[in-house]
C-alpha positions in Angstrom: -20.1 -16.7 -7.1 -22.4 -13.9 -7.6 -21.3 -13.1 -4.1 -17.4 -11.5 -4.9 -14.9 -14.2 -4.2 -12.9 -11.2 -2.7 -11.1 -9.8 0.8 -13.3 -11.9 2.6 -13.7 -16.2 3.4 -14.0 -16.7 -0.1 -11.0 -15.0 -1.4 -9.2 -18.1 -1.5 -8.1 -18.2 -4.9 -4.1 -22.2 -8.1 -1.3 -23.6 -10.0 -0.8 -24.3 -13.2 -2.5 -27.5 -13.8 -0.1 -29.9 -15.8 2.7 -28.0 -12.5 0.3 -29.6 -10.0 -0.3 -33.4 -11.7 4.0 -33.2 -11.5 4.1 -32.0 -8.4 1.4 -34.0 -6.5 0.4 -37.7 -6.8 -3.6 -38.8 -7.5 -5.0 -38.9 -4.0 -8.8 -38.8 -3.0 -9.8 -35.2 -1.8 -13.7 -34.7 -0.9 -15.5 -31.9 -2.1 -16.2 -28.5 0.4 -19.6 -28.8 1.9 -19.4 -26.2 4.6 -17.5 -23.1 5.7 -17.8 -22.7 9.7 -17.6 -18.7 11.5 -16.6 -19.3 15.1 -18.6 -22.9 14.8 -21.3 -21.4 12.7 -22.2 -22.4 9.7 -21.8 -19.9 6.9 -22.0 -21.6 3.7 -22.6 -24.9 2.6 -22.5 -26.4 -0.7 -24.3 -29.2 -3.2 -22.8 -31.2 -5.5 -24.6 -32.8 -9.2 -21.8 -35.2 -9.4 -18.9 -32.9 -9.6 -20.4 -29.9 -10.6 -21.8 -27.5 -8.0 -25.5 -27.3 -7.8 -26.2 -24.6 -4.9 -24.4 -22.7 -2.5 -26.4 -21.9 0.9 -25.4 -18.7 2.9 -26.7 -18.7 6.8 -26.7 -15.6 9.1 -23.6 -16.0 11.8 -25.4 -15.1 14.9 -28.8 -17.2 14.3 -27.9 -20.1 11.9 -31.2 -18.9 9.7 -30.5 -19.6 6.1 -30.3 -15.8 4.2 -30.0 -16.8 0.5 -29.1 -19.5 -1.9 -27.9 -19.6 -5.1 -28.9 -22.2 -8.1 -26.3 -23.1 -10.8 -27.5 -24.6 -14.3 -25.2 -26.4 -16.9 -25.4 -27.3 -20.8 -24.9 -30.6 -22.2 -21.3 -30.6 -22.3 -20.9 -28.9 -18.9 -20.3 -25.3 -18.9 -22.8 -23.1 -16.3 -25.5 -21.2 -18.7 -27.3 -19.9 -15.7 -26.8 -18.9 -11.8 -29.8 -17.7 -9.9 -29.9 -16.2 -6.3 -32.8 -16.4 -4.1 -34.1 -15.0 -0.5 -34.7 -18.1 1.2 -37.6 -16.5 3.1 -39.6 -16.8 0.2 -37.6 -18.1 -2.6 -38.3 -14.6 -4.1 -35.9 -14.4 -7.2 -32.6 -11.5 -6.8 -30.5 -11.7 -9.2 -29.9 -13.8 -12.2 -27.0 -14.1 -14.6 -26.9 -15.9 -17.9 -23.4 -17.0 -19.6 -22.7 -17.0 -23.1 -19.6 -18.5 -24.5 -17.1 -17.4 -27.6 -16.0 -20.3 -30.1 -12.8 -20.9 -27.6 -15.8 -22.3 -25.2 -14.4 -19.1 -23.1 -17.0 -16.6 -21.5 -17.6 -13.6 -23.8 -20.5 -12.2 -21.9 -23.1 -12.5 -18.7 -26.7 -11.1 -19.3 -27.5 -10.0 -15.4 -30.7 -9.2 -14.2 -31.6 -7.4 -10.3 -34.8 -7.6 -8.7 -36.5 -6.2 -5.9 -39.8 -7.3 -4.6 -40.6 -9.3 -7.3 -40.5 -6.9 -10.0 -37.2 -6.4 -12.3 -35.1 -3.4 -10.4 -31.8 -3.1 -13.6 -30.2 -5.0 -16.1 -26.0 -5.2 -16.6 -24.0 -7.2 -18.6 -20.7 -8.1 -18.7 -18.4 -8.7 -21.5 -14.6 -10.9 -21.4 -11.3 -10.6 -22.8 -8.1 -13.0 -22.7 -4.9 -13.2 -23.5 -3.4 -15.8 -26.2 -3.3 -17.8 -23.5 -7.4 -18.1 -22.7 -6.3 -16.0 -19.4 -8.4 -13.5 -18.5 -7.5 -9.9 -19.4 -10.3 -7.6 -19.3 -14.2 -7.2 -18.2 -16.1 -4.6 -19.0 -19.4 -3.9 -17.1 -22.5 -2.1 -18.9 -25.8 -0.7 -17.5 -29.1 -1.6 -19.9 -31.6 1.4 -19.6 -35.4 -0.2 -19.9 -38.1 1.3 -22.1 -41.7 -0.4 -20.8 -39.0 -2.9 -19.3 -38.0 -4.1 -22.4 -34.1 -4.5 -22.7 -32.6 -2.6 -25.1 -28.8 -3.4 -25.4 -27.9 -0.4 -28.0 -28.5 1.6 -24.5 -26.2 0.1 -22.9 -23.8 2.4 -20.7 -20.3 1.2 -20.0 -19.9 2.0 -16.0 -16.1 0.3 -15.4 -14.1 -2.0 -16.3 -11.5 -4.2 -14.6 -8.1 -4.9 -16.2 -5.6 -8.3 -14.9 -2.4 -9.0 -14.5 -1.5 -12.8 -14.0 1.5 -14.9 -12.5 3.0 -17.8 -14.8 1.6 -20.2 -12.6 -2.1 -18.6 -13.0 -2.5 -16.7 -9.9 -4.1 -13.3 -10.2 -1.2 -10.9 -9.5 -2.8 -7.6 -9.7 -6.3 -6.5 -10.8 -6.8 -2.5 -12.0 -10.7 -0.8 -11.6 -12.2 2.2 -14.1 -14.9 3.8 -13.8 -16.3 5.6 -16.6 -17.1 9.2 -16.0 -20.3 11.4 -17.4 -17.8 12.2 -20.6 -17.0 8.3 -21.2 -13.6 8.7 -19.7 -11.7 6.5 -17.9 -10.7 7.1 -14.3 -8.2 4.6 -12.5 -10.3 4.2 -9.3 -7.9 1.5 -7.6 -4.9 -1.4 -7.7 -5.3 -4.2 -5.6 -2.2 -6.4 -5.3 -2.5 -9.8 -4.6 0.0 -13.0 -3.2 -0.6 -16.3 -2.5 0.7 -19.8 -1.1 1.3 -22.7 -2.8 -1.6 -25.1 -2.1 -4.5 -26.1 -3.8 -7.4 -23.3 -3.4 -10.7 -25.7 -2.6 -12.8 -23.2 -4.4 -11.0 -22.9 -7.7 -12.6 -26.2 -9.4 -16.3 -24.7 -9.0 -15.3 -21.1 -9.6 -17.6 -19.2 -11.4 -16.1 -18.6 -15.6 -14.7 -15.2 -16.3 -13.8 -14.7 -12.4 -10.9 -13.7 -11.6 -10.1 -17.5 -9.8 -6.5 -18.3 -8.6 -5.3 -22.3 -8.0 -3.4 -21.1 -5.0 -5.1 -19.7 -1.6 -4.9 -16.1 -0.9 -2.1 -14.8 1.9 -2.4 -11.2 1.6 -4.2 -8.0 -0.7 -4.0 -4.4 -0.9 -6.1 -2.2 -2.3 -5.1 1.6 -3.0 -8.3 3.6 -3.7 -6.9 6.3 -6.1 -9.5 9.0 -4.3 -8.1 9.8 -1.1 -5.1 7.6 -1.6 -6.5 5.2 1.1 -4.7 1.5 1.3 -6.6 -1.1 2.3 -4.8 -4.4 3.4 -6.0 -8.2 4.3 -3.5 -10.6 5.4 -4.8 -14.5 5.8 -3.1 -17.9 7.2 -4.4 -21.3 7.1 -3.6 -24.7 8.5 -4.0 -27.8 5.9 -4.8 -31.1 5.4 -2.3 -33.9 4.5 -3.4 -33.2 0.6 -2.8 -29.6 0.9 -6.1 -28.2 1.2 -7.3 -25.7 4.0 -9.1 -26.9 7.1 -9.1 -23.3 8.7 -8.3 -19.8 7.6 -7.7 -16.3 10.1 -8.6 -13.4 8.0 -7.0 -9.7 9.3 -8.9 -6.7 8.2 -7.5 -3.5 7.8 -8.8 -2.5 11.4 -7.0 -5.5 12.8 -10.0 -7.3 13.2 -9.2 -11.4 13.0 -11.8 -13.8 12.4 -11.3 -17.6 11.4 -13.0 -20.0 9.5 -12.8 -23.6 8.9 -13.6 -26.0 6.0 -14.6 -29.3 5.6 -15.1 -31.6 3.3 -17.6 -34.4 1.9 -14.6 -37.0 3.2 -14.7 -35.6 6.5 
């Protein structure tokens, strides 16, 4: 969500689905409702029926709720709006508005940042796929304000992020430009990425035009082109008898492990 599903608890990321439905018979699998640090709650998450409604993120140490993000849906069930908010004071952060091509594929976010109640930047994001409907390409744009009025012709293209995906539709590989003063594009790095072969518990919900995977992440490297630094994460899990996570131990680059369980609505 907002928050990059990414080298972290959330990087869980799924096969193809016709492949699973062969594969696996119908069962009954509850939704995730929390994600536990160490036996602290992290994240928890609320359900409208089956679509997710918010997503609560708790400090580690003190179990003190940080943020929480809002999720809005259309008639026929794709998200038109995700909002994130200080729980402190319910003062507004970020918001990010979808828009969808004739495919009923993303084409573009509208993002907005704010900072002490007043409107810090504007972004926006636009899509590409392949023939098919996987995601190829996003490009990222920075709106400069006049008198705070948006005005898209003024848009600045800052990166974009180029994808590379498996048959199965796990996200193999994932490239990052950044577009210099002169509008040129400069590889900044390459992550790699592999994965197992159960269900990733976050992949149903996932937010449209990320870069979401069926399957749960095992490992990822990252090669940052400046200073040719590598940057690796290597994660395990144990699983439930329908193939879904109950904990994951995530190993930094430092050697740093850390694990985290998930459960479910069934629990």
């Amino acid at each position: 969500m907002p928050a990059l599903l990414f080298c972290g608890v959330v990087a869980l990321s799924s096969c193809e689905k016709n492949e699973q439905e062969s594969v696996n018979p119908e069962f009954t699998q509850g939704m995730l409702s929390q994600i536990l640090a160490d036996s602290s709650k992290v994240t928890s998450y609320s359900f409208a029926g089956k679509q997710l409604s918010q997503v609560n993120h708790y400090h580690k140490e003190n179990g003190e709720a940080e943020t929480f993000e809002k999720y809005e849906y259309d008639g026929t069930g794709k998200l038109t709006k995700a909002s994130i908010y200080a729980a402190s004071d319910n003062a507004l952060l970020t918001e990010q508005k979808f828009t969808y091509n004739s495919k009923d594929l993303l084409a573009k976010t509208d993002m907005a940042y704010h900072n002490g109640g007043k409107l810090e930047y504007t972004a926006y994001a636009t899509f590409e796929y392949d023939e098919k409907n996987n995601l190829l390409k996003k490009s990222l744009f920075e709106v400069s304000n006049d008198k705070g009025e948006k005005k898209e012709a003024e848009a600045t293209q800052k990166s974009y992020t180029t994808y590379e995906i498996l048959p199965n539709g796990n996200y193999a590989e994932e490239k990052q430009y950044v577009i210099d003063g002169k509008g040129k594009a400069i590889l900044f790095s390459t992550t790699t990425y592999s994965y197992d072969t159960n269900r990733n518990p976050l992949h149903e919900f996932a937010e449209p035009g990320s870069a979401s995977s069926p399957n749960n992440l095992v490992a990822s490297s990252a090669l940052i082109q400046n200073g040719n630094k590598t940057y690796k994460y290597a994660y395990a899990y144990t699983y439930n008898e329908q193939g879904y996570p109950l904990t994951q131990t995530v190993v930094t680059p430092t050697g740093k492990s850390e694990t985290y369980s998930y459960l479910y609505s069934n629990q």
